[in-house]
N, C-alpha and C positions, 0 to 999 in steps of 0.2 A: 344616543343609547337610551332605550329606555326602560325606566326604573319596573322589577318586575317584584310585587310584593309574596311571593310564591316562597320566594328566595329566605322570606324571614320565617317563614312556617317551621324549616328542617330545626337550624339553630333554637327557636321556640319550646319544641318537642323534647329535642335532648335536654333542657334545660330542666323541663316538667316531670323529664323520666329517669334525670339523674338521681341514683339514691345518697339520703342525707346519713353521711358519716357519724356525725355527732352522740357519743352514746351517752347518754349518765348512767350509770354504773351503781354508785353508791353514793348517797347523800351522805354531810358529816357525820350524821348520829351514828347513821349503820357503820361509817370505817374505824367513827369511834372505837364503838362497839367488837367491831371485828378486832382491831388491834386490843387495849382493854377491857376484853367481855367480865372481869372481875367488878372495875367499880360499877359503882351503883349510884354514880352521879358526875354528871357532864358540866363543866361550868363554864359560859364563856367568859374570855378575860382577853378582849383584843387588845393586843399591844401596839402603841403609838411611837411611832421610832423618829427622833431628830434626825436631822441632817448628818450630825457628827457622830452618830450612832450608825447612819447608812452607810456613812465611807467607811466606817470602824470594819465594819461587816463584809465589806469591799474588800477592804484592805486583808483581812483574815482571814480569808475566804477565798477571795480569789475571783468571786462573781459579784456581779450587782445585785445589788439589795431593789428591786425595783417599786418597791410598795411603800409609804412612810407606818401604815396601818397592817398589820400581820394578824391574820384573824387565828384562837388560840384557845384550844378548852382545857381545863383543868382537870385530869381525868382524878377520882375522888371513889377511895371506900372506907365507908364507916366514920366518913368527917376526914380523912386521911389523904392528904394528897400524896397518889401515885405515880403521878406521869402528866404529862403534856400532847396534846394531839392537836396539831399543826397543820391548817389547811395551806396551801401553797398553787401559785400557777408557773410552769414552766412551758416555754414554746418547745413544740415538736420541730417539725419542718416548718410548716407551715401558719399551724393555730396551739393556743394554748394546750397544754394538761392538765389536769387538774386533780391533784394525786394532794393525800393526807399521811401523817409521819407521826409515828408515836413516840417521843424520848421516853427515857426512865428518867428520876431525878439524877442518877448519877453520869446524867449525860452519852446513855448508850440508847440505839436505836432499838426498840421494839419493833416495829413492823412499819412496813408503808403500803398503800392502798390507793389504789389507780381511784379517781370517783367518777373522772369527765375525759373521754379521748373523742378526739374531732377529727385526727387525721384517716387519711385513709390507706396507710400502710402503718407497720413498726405498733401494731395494738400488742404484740408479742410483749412489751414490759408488764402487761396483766398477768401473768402468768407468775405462778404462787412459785417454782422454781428459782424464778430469776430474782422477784423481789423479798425471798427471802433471803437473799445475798446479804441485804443490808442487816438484819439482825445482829446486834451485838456492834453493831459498827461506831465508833466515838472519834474525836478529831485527831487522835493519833493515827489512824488509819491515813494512808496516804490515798481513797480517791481519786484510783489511775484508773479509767477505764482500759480491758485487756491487763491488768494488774491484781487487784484488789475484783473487781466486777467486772465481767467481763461485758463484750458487746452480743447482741442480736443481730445478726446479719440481716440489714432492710428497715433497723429500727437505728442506727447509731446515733441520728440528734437525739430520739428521746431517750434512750439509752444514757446519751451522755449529758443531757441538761437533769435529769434527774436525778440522778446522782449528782451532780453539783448542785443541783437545789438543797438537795437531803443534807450536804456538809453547808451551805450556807444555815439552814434550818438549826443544825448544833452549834453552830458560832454565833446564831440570835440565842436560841437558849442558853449558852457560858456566858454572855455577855450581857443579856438582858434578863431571862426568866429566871434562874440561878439567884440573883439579886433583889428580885422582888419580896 
Protein backbone atom coordinates (compact mmCIF):
# COMPACT_ATOMS: atom_id res chain seq x y z
CA UNK A 1 0.00 0.00 0.00
CA UNK A 2 1.00 3.12 -0.77
CA UNK A 3 1.36 6.05 1.44
CA UNK A 4 -0.75 8.83 -0.20
CA UNK A 5 -0.08 12.38 1.25
CA UNK A 6 -3.37 13.82 -0.08
CA UNK A 7 -5.01 12.04 2.72
CA UNK A 8 -3.31 14.60 5.48
CA UNK A 9 -4.58 17.73 3.49
CA UNK A 10 -8.71 17.05 4.50
CA UNK A 11 -7.60 16.53 8.50
CA UNK A 12 -5.08 19.73 8.10
CA UNK A 13 -8.02 21.92 6.76
CA UNK A 14 -10.63 21.18 9.36
CA UNK A 15 -8.07 21.89 11.80
CA UNK A 16 -7.11 25.48 10.37
CA UNK A 17 -10.96 26.03 9.91
CA UNK A 18 -12.01 24.93 13.14
CA UNK A 19 -13.29 28.11 15.07
CA UNK A 20 -11.44 28.82 18.63
CA UNK A 21 -13.88 28.67 21.52
CA UNK A 22 -11.98 30.46 23.99
CA UNK A 23 -13.60 33.72 24.85
CA UNK A 24 -12.36 36.22 27.63
CA UNK A 25 -15.06 38.02 28.52
CA UNK A 26 -14.08 40.23 31.45
CA UNK A 27 -10.77 40.77 33.01
CA UNK A 28 -10.52 40.99 36.90
CA UNK A 29 -10.89 44.75 37.04
CA UNK A 30 -14.02 44.88 34.90
CA UNK A 31 -15.86 41.75 37.09
CA UNK A 32 -14.46 43.69 39.94
CA UNK A 33 -16.06 46.40 39.06
CA UNK A 34 -19.22 44.82 37.68
CA UNK A 35 -19.81 43.20 40.98
CA UNK A 36 -18.57 46.27 43.40
CA UNK A 37 -19.09 49.39 41.00
CA UNK A 38 -19.12 51.38 44.53
CA UNK A 39 -15.58 51.12 45.67
CA UNK A 40 -13.16 53.12 44.55
CA UNK A 41 -10.34 50.84 45.07
CA UNK A 42 -9.11 47.25 44.21
CA UNK A 43 -6.53 45.80 46.22
CA UNK A 44 -4.75 42.60 45.55
CA UNK A 45 -4.16 40.34 48.65
CA UNK A 46 -3.55 36.80 47.20
CA UNK A 47 -3.95 34.37 49.67
CA UNK A 48 -1.43 31.52 50.34
CA UNK A 49 -3.29 28.40 51.59
CA UNK A 50 -1.29 25.30 53.56
CA UNK A 51 -1.95 21.99 53.17
CA UNK A 52 -4.12 21.68 56.31
CA UNK A 53 -6.02 24.69 55.43
CA UNK A 54 -6.73 22.77 51.61
CA UNK A 55 -8.19 19.67 53.37
CA UNK A 56 -9.90 22.10 55.87
CA UNK A 57 -11.66 23.50 52.84
CA UNK A 58 -12.06 19.92 51.39
CA UNK A 59 -13.50 18.80 54.23
CA UNK A 60 -16.15 21.81 54.49
CA UNK A 61 -16.96 22.12 51.38
CA UNK A 62 -17.09 19.15 49.84
CA UNK A 63 -14.69 19.89 46.86
CA UNK A 64 -11.12 20.21 46.31
CA UNK A 65 -9.39 23.13 47.02
CA UNK A 66 -7.12 22.80 44.04
CA UNK A 67 -4.79 25.83 44.26
CA UNK A 68 -2.41 26.41 47.35
CA UNK A 69 -2.30 30.28 46.03
CA UNK A 70 -6.10 31.90 45.67
CA UNK A 71 -5.85 35.04 43.95
CA UNK A 72 -8.23 37.77 45.94
CA UNK A 73 -8.86 41.70 45.86
CA UNK A 74 -10.11 43.73 48.58
CA UNK A 75 -12.86 45.50 47.12
CA UNK A 76 -12.43 49.19 49.35
CA UNK A 77 -14.46 52.64 49.58
CA UNK A 78 -13.28 55.52 51.29
CA UNK A 79 -10.37 53.37 52.99
CA UNK A 80 -13.27 50.87 53.92
CA UNK A 81 -13.23 47.46 53.33
CA UNK A 82 -16.36 46.25 51.52
CA UNK A 83 -16.07 42.99 50.16
CA UNK A 84 -13.85 40.43 48.63
CA UNK A 85 -13.71 39.59 44.74
CA UNK A 86 -12.35 36.23 44.21
CA UNK A 87 -11.02 35.06 41.03
CA UNK A 88 -11.37 31.18 40.71
CA UNK A 89 -10.98 28.30 37.92
CA UNK A 90 -13.48 25.67 37.57
CA UNK A 91 -13.55 22.83 34.83
CA UNK A 92 -16.44 22.80 32.45
CA UNK A 93 -16.50 19.46 30.54
CA UNK A 94 -13.81 19.87 29.15
CA UNK A 95 -11.37 23.05 30.02
CA UNK A 96 -11.45 25.44 32.67
CA UNK A 97 -13.88 28.57 33.61
CA UNK A 98 -12.89 31.09 34.76
CA UNK A 99 -15.50 33.07 36.62
CA UNK A 100 -15.00 35.91 39.72
CA UNK A 101 -17.24 35.93 43.01
CA UNK A 102 -17.93 38.92 45.13
CA UNK A 103 -18.54 38.11 48.99
CA UNK A 104 -19.82 40.73 51.36
CA UNK A 105 -17.90 40.77 54.67
CA UNK A 106 -20.84 39.13 56.24
CA UNK A 107 -20.15 36.26 54.24
CA UNK A 108 -23.12 36.49 51.55
CA UNK A 109 -22.56 36.43 47.75
CA UNK A 110 -22.69 39.59 45.80
CA UNK A 111 -22.53 38.50 42.35
CA UNK A 112 -20.44 36.23 40.23
CA UNK A 113 -19.05 36.88 36.75
CA UNK A 114 -18.12 34.42 33.97
CA UNK A 115 -14.56 36.20 32.77
CA UNK A 116 -13.05 33.10 30.50
CA UNK A 117 -15.41 30.08 28.84
CA UNK A 118 -13.46 27.82 26.47
CA UNK A 119 -16.00 25.28 26.16
CA UNK A 120 -18.05 24.96 23.22
CA UNK A 121 -21.39 24.15 24.59
CA UNK A 122 -23.17 25.15 28.20
CA UNK A 123 -21.77 29.29 27.71
CA UNK A 124 -25.57 29.69 28.96
CA UNK A 125 -24.04 30.19 32.86
CA UNK A 126 -23.15 33.80 31.24
CA UNK A 127 -26.34 34.85 31.45
CA UNK A 128 -27.31 37.56 34.11
CA UNK A 129 -30.52 35.32 34.96
CA UNK A 130 -29.05 32.38 36.08
CA UNK A 131 -25.97 33.86 37.78
CA UNK A 132 -27.95 36.03 39.68
CA UNK A 133 -29.31 32.95 41.58
CA UNK A 134 -26.32 33.26 43.55
CA UNK A 135 -26.93 36.62 45.26
CA UNK A 136 -27.57 36.59 48.64
CA UNK A 137 -26.22 32.98 48.77
CA UNK A 138 -24.04 32.16 52.38
CA UNK A 139 -22.98 28.58 53.46
CA UNK A 140 -26.20 27.89 55.14
CA UNK A 141 -27.74 27.43 51.71
CA UNK A 142 -27.61 23.92 50.90
CA UNK A 143 -25.83 24.07 47.13
CA UNK A 144 -28.08 21.40 45.48
CA UNK A 145 -28.09 21.89 41.92
CA UNK A 146 -32.05 21.49 40.79
CA UNK A 147 -32.71 22.64 44.48
CA UNK A 148 -31.28 25.87 45.51
CA UNK A 149 -29.95 26.58 41.59
CA UNK A 150 -31.12 25.04 39.22
CA UNK A 151 -29.45 23.34 35.98
CA UNK A 152 -29.19 24.64 32.22
CA UNK A 153 -29.95 22.03 30.03
CA UNK A 154 -26.40 21.18 27.80
CA UNK A 155 -24.61 23.23 30.49
CA UNK A 156 -24.90 20.84 33.81
CA UNK A 157 -20.86 20.44 34.52
CA UNK A 158 -20.47 23.92 34.37
CA UNK A 159 -23.53 24.60 35.98
CA UNK A 160 -22.61 22.24 38.59
CA UNK A 161 -18.90 22.93 39.32
CA UNK A 162 -19.74 26.46 39.70
CA UNK A 163 -21.59 26.52 42.06
CA UNK A 164 -19.58 24.33 44.10
CA UNK A 165 -16.69 26.55 43.36
CA UNK A 166 -18.91 29.59 44.59
CA UNK A 167 -19.61 27.45 48.24
CA UNK A 168 -15.91 26.39 48.15
CA UNK A 169 -15.11 30.24 47.65
CA UNK A 170 -17.19 31.07 51.07
CA UNK A 171 -15.68 28.34 53.13
CA UNK A 172 -11.92 29.98 52.03
CA UNK A 173 -13.49 33.30 52.96
CA UNK A 174 -15.10 31.85 56.96
CA UNK A 175 -12.06 30.15 57.27
CA UNK A 176 -9.35 32.13 55.93
CA UNK A 177 -10.39 36.04 54.84
CA UNK A 178 -12.85 36.53 57.93
CA UNK A 179 -9.60 36.07 60.02
CA UNK A 180 -7.23 38.16 58.37
Amino acid sequence: MRFNPNWLVLPAAMVAISPAYATEYLNAEQAAKAIFPEADKYTYAPVALSKEQMKEIQKRSGIMQRWAKQDVWRAEKNGKLIGYFITDNVIGKHEFITYGTGLSLDGRVRGIEIMTYKETRGDEVRQASWRNLFRGKTLNDPFKLNKDIPNISGATLSCKNIMNGVKRLLVLQDMVLQKA
